[in-house]
C-alpha positions as CSV (number, residue, x, y, z in Angstrom):
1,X,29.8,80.9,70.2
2,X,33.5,80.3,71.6
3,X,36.6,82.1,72.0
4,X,40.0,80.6,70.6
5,X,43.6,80.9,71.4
6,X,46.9,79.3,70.2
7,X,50.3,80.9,70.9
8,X,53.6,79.1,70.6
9,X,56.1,81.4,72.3
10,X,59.5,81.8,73.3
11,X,59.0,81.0,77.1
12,X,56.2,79.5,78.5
13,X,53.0,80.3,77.1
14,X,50.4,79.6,80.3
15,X,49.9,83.2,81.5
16,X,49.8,84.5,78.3
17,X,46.8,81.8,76.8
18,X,45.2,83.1,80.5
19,X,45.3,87.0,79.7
20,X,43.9,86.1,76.1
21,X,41.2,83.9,77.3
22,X,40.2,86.5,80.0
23,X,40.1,88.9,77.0
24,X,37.8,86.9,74.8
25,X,35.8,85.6,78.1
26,X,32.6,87.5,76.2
27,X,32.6,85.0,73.6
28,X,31.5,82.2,75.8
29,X,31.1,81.5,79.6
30,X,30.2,78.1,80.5
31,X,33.6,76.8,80.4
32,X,37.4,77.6,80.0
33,X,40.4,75.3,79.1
34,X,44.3,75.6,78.3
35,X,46.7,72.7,76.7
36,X,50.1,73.1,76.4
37,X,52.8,71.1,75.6
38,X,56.9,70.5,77.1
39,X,57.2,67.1,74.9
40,X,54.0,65.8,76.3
41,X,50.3,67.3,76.9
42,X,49.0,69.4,80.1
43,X,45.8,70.1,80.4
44,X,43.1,72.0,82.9
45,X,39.6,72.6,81.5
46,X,36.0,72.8,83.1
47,X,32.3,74.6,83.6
48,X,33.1,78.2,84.8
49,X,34.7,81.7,83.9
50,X,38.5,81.5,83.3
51,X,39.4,83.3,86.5
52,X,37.6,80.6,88.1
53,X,38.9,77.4,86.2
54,X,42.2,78.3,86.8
55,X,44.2,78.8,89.9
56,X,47.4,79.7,90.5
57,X,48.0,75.5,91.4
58,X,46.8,74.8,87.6
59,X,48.5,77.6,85.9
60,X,52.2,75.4,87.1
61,X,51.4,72.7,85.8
62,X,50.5,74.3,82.5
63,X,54.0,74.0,81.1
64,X,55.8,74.4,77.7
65,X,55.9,77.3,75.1
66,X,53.1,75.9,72.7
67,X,49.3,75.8,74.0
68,X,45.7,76.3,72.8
69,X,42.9,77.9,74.6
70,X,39.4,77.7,74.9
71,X,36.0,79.8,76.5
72,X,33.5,78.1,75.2
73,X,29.6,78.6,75.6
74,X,27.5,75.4,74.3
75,X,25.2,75.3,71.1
76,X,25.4,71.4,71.1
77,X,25.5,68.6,73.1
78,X,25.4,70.1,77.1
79,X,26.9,71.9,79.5
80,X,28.4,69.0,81.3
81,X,32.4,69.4,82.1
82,X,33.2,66.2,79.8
83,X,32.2,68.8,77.2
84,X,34.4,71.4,77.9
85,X,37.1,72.1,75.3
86,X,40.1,71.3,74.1
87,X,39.3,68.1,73.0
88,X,42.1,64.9,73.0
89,X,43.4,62.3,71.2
90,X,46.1,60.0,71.4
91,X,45.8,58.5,67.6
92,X,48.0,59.2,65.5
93,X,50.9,62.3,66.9
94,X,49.1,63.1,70.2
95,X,46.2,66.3,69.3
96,X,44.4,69.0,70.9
97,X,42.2,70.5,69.4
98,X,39.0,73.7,70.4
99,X,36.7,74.9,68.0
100,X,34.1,77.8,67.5
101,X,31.3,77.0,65.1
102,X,28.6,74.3,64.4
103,X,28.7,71.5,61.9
104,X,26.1,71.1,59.9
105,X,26.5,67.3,59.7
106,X,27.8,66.7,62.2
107,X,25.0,63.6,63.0
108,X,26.4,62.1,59.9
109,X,30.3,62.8,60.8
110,X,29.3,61.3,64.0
111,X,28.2,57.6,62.1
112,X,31.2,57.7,59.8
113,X,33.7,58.2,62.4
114,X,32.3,55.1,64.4
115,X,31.3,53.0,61.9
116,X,34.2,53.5,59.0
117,X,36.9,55.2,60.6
118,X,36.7,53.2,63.7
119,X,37.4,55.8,66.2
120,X,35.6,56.3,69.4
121,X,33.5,59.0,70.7
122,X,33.0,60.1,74.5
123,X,30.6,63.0,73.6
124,X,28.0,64.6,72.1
125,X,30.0,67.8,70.9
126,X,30.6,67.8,67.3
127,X,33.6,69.4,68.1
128,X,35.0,65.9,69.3
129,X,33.7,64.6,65.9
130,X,35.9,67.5,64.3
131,X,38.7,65.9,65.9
132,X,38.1,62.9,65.1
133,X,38.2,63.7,61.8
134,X,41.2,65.5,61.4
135,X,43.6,62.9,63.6
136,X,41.9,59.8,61.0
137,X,42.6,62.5,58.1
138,X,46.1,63.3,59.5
139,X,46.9,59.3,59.7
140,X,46.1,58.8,56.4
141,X,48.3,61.5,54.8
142,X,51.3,61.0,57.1
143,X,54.6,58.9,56.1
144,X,56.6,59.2,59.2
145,X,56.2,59.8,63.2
146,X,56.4,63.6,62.4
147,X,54.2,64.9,59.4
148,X,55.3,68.2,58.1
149,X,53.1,71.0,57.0
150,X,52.2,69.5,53.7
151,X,51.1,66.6,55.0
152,X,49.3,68.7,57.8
153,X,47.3,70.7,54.8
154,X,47.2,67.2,53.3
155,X,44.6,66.0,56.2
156,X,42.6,70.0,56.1
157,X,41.9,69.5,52.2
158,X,40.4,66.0,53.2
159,X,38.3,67.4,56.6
160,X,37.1,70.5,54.4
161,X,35.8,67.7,51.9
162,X,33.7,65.8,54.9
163,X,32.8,68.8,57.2
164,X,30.1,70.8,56.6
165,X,29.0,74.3,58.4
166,X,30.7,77.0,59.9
167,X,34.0,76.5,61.9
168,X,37.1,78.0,63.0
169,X,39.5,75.7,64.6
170,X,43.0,76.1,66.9
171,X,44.3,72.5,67.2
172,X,47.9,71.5,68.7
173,X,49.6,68.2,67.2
174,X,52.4,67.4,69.2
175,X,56.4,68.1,68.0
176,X,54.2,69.7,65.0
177,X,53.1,72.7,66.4
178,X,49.6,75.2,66.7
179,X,47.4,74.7,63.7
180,X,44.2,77.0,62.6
181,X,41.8,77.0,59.7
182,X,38.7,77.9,59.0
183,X,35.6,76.8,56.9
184,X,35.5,77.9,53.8
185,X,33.2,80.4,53.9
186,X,34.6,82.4,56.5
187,X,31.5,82.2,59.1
188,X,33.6,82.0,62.2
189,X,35.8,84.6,62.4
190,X,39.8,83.9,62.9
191,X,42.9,86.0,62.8
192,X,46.8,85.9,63.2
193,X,49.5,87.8,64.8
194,X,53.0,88.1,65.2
195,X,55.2,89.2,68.8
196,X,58.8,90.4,67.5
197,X,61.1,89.4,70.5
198,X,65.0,89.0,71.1
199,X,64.4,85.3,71.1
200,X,62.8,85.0,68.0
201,X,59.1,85.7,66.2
202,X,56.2,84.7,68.3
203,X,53.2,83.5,67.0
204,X,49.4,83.8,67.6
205,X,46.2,82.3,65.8
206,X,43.0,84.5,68.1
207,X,39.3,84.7,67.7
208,X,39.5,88.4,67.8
209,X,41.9,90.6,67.6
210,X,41.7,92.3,70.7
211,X,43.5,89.2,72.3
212,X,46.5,90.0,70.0
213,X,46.7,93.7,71.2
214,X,46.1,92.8,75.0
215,X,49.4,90.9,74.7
216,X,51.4,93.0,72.4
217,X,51.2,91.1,69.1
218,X,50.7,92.8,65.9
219,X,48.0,91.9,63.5
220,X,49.3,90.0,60.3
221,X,46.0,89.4,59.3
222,X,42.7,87.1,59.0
223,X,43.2,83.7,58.6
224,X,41.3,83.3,54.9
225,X,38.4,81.0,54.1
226,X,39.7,77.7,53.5
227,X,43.1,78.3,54.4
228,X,45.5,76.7,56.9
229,X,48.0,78.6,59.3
230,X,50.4,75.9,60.9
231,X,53.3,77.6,63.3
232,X,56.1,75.1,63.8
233,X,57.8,74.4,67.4
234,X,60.2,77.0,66.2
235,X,58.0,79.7,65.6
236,X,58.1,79.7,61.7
237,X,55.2,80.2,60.2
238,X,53.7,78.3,57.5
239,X,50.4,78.7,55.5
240,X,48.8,76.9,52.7
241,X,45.4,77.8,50.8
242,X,43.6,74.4,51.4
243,X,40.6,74.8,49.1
244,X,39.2,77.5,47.3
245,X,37.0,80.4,49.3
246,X,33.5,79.0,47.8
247,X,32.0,82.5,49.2
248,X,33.6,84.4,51.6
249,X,30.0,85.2,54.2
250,X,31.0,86.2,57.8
251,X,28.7,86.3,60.4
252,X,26.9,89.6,60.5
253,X,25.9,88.7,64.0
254,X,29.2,89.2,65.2
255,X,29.3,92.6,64.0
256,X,26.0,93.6,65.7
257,X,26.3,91.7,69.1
258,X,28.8,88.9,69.7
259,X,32.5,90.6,69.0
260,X,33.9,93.6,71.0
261,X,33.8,96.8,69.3
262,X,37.8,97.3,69.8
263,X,37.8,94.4,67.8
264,X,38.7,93.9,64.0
265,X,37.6,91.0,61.9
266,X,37.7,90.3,58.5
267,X,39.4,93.7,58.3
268,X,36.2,95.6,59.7
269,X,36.0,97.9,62.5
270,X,33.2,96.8,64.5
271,X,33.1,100.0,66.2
272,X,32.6,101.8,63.3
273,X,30.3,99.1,61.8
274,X,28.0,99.6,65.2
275,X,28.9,103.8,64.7
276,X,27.1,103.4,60.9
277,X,24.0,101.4,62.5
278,X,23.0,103.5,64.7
279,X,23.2,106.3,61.7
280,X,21.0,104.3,59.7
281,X,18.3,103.5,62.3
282,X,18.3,107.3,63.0
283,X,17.7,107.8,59.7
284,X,14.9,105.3,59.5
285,X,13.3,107.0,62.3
286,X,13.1,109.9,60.4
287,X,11.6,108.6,57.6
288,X,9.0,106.9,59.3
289,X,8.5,109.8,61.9
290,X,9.9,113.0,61.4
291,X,8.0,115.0,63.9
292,X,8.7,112.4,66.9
293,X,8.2,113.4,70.4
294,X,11.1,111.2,71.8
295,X,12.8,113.6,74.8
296,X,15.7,111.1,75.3
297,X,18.2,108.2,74.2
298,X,18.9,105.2,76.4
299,X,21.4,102.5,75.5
300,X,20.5,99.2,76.8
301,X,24.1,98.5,78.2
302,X,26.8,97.5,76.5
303,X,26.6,96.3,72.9
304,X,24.3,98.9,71.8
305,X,26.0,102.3,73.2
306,X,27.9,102.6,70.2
307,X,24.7,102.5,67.9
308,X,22.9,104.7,70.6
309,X,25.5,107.8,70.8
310,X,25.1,108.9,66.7
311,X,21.5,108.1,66.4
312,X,20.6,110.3,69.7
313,X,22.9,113.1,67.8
314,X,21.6,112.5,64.3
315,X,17.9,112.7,65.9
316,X,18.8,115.8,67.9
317,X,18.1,114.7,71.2
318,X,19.5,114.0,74.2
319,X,21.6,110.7,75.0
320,X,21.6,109.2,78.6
321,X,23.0,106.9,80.7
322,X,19.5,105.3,81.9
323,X,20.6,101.5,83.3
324,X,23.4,100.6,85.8
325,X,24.3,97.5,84.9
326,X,26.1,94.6,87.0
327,X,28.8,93.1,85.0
328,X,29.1,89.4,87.2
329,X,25.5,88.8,85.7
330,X,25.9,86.6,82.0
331,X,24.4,87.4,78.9
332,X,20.4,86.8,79.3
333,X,19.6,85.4,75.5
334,X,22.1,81.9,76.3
335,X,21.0,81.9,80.1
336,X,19.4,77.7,80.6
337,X,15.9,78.6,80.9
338,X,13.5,81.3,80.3
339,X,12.9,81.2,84.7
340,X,16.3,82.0,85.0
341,X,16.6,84.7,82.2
342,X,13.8,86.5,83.6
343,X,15.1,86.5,87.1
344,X,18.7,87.5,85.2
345,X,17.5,90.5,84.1
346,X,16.5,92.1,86.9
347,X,19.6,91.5,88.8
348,X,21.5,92.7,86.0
349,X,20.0,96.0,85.6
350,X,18.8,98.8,87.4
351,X,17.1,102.4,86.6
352,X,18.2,105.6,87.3
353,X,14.5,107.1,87.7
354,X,15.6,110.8,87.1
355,X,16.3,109.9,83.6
356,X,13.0,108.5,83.1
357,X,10.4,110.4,85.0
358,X,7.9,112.3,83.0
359,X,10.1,111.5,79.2
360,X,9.0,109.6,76.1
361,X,11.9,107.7,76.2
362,X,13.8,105.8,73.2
363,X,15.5,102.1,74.7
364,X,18.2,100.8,72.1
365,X,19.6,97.7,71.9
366,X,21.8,95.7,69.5
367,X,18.8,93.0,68.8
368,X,15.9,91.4,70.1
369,X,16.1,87.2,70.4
370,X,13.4,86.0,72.6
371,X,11.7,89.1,73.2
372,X,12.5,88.4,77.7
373,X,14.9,91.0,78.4
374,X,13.1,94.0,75.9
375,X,10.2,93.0,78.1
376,X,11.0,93.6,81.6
377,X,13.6,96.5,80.4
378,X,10.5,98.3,78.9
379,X,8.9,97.4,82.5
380,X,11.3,99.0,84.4
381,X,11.5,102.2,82.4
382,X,7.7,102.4,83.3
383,X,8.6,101.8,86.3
384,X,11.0,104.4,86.4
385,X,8.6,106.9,85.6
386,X,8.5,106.7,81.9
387,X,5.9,108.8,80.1
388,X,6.1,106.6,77.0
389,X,9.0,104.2,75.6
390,X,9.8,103.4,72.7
391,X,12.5,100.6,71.2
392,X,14.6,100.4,68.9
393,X,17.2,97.4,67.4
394,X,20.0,98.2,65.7
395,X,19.4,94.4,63.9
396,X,16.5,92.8,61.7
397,X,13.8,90.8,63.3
398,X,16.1,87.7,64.8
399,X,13.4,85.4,62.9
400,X,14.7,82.3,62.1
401,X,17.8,80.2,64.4
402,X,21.5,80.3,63.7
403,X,23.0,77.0,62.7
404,X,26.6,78.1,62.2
405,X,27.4,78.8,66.3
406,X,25.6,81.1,67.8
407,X,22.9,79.5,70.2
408,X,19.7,81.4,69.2
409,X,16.5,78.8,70.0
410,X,14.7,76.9,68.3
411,X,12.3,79.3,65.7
412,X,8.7,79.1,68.3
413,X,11.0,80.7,71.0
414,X,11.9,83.9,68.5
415,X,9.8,86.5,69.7
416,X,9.9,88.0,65.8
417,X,9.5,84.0,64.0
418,X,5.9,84.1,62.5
419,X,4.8,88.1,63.8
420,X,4.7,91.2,62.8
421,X,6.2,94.3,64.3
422,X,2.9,95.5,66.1
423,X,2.3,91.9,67.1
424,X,6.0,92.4,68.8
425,X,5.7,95.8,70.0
426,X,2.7,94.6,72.0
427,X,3.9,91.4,73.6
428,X,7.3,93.1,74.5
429,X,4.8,96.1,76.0
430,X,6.3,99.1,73.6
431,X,4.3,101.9,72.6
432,X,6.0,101.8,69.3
433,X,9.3,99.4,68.0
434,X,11.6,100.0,65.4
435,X,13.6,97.4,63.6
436,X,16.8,98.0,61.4
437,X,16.4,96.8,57.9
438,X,18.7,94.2,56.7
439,X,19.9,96.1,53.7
440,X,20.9,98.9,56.2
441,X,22.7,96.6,58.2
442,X,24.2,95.3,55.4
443,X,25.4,98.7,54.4
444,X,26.9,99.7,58.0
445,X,29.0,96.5,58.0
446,X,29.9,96.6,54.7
447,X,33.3,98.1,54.1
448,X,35.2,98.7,50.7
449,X,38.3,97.3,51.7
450,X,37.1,93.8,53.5
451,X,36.9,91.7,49.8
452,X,33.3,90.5,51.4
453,X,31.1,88.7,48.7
454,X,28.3,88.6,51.3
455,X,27.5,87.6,54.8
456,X,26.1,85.4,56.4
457,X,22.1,86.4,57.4
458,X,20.3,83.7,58.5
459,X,19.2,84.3,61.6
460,X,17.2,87.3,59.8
461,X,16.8,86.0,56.3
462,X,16.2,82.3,56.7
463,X,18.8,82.3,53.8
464,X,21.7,79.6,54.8
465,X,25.3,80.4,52.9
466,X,26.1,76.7,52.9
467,X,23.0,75.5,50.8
468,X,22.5,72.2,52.9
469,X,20.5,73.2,55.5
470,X,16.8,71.7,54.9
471,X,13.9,71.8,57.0
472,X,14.1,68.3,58.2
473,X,17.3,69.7,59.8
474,X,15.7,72.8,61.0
475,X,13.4,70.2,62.8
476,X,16.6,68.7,64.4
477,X,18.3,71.5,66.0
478,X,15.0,72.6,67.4
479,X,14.1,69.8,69.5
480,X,17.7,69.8,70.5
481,X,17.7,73.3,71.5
482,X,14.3,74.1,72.8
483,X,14.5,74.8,76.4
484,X,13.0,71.3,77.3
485,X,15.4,69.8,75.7
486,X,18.5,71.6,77.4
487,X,16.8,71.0,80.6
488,X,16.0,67.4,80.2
489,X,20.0,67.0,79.1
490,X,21.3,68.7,82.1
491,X,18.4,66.6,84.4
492,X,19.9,63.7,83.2
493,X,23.7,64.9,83.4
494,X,22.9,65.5,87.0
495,X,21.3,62.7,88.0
496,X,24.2,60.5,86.8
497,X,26.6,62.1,88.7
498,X,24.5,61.7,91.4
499,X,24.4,58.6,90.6
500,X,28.2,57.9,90.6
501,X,28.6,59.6,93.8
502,X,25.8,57.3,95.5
């Protein structure tokens, strides 16, 4: 999962792709990047936070009023800084580009672009094979030394023919301007605003839109599936409908876990998505035990507060404020290395005893991925004092592993692939769990006014919106993602920068 910017302004855009990027730093903290553009590129990227990637010596040299950014946690390839986004190219205009998503055949791309379109690769990242892609596409539908937006859309019909999976892309083409599109099924979500000024309109393609409101821009809308947004040097805006929306499927992920509640995407509220989950699971509870003997609430901070708060009030009981959390700890579930999650954890959380002590308590939380973190919450609220605990997920069983962006492991590291809830319950040491169903989650996200076919379920459904994702290539991603496998990729990135520096 990443976080994408791209602004062309009126002045110089550096501070402003900053303050976005800081904004959208949930979406991915491995590494940070900003291009932007005067007549030629400037660019600062590599492994870190954005408060850390950039200092104020960077941010000067970050010139011009068109620029992309890009947070950016890795699914693919490694974490290495060669990896960190935007991506280059000097063939054919001069192109940036950053991307949030996961192609699908992107092994294949990879050939093609070597072998056929005789373009080099310096990476793993099927971003840079995204790239690749769109510059050869680009050069093919482009008559002069300055392609206009037809003949931009020209070379996103022909990537959208080639590219398979979920993606939503910021990419700047020099003396061309910002472009953005997305897959056209609308996995990755990707929205547009606009910044009325004295000057002139001012433009901005965002991941979220919480990064248009942190720097005043209004909300035109969400980029659709299979459309193209391109915003010239001048600030005009131009979009085109590339290919037809095969299914419009968001990610329901994003809904439960990845995007901030203040956030709106695909023109749903996901604080009021989260409000309705919790309602539901309440409800569930309910059903399934009507005379429970829970004393107390206790949100697993953050994502799953907003869930917590109406089911504690639909159940009739009391809602409290049970884990202090440090917030300069990273999310556990994408941490390299169950060692390191575990120790995460407890550095990330601590109990307030008197909430615990002598209670049947209720823990909720947005989902459960590997099972670590339920685990040694659930110890600690013993530890605390607990009487009994109970847990609750405001998702499905995470059963089977997302192939569209979001790093969930390989399936044999899913605490849920293959068990049942009691088989759960016991291994993550709860005296009784309780999952949300899928059609409940369904229903919470669902709204009448966001034109959504479907979404996107996989990681709880197995079900895969683009139809091309076999089990040969389930195979694939796992040995790629398993925790060997990262650690044996950053081994080896290590050792050959030792290896330069001897």
């Amino acid at each position: 999962m990443c976080g994408l910017i791209g602004i062309v302004g009126r002045e110089p855009v550096n501070q402003a792709i900053y303050d976005a990027l800081t904004v959208l730093q949930h979406r991915g903290q491995d590494a940070a990047g900003i291009v932007t553009a005067d007549g030629r590129f400037h660019m600062r990227k590599r492994n870190g936070l954005v408060r850390d990637v950039f200092q104020q010596r960077h941010m000067l040299k970050l010139t011009g009023r068109m620029g992309i950014g890009h947070v950016r946690y890795p699914t693919a390839g490694c974490s290495a800084k060669d990896e960190a986004q935007p991506f280059y190219v000097n063939s054919p205009f001069g192109i940036c580009l950053a991307h949030n998503g996961n192609l699908t055949n992107a092994e294949q791309l990879a050939g093609l672009v070597k072998n056929e379109d005789r373009r080099h690769l310096n990476t793993g990242s099927d971003s840079e094979v995204l790239l690749n892609v769109l510059a050869h596409e680009l050069e093919r539908s482009s008559n002069s030394a300055e392609p206009g937006p037809e003949e931009v859309f020209a070379a996103v019909t022909a990537l959208h023919g080639r590219c398979q999976g979920g993606y939503a892309v910021v990419a700047l083409i020099m003396k061309v301007g910002i472009l953005g599109f997305r897959d056209p099924y609308g996995i990755r979500p990707l929205v547009i605003g606009r910044r009325r000024s004295v000057a002139g309109d001012e433009h901005m393609i965002a991941s979220e839109s919480v990064a248009l409101d942190a720097l005043g821009f209004d909300m035109l809308r969400d980029v659709e599936p299979g459309e193209a947004v391109l915003i010239d040097p001048d600030g005009v805006l131009h979009t085109h409908q590339c290919v037809a929306p095969i299914s419009h499927s968001p990610c329901i992920f994003e809904y439960v876990y990845f995007a901030r509640p203040d956030s709106i995407m695909d023109n749903i509220s996901v604080y009021k998505a989260r409000l309705r989950m919790g309602e539901a699971l309440a409800d569930r509870i309910l059903s399934l035990r009507p005379d429970h003997d829970i004393d107390v609430v206790i949100p697993v901070p953050d994502t799953s507060r907003t869930s917590a708060l109406p089911l504690a009030h639909r159940l009739g009981v009391k809602y409290r404020e049970g884990f202090i959390k440090n917030r300069y700890i990273g999310r556990t579930f994408i941490m390299p290395g169950q060692a390191m999650r575990e120790k995460s954890v407890r550095q990330k959380l601590n109990a307030i005893d008197l909430e615990f002590r002598g209670k049947n308590v209720l823990l909720v939380d947005d989902s459960i991925v590997r099972g670590t973190t339920s685990r040694q919450i659930i110890e600690m609220a013993r530890e605390a004092g607990a009487n009994k605990v109970y847990f609750a997920s405001a998702a499905p069983p995470v059963r089977y592993p997302n192939v569209y962006g979001i790093d969930m492991p390989a399936a044999r590291e899913l605490v849920a692939h293959d068990r049942s809830e009691d088989e759960i319950a016991e291994i993550i040491g709860a005296d009784w769990l309780i999952y949300q169903t899928l059609d409940d989650l369904i229903r919470s996200v669902s709204h009448q006014n966001a034109r959504i076919e479907q979404f996107d379920t996989s990681c709880f459904s197995g079900q895969y919106v683009t139809g091309d994702v076999t089990v040969d290539y389930l195979r694939r991603i796992e040995a790629n993602r398993a925790d060997s496998a990262k650690q044996a990729r950053e081994l080896n990135v290590t050792s050959l920068a030792a290896a330069r520096r001897g």
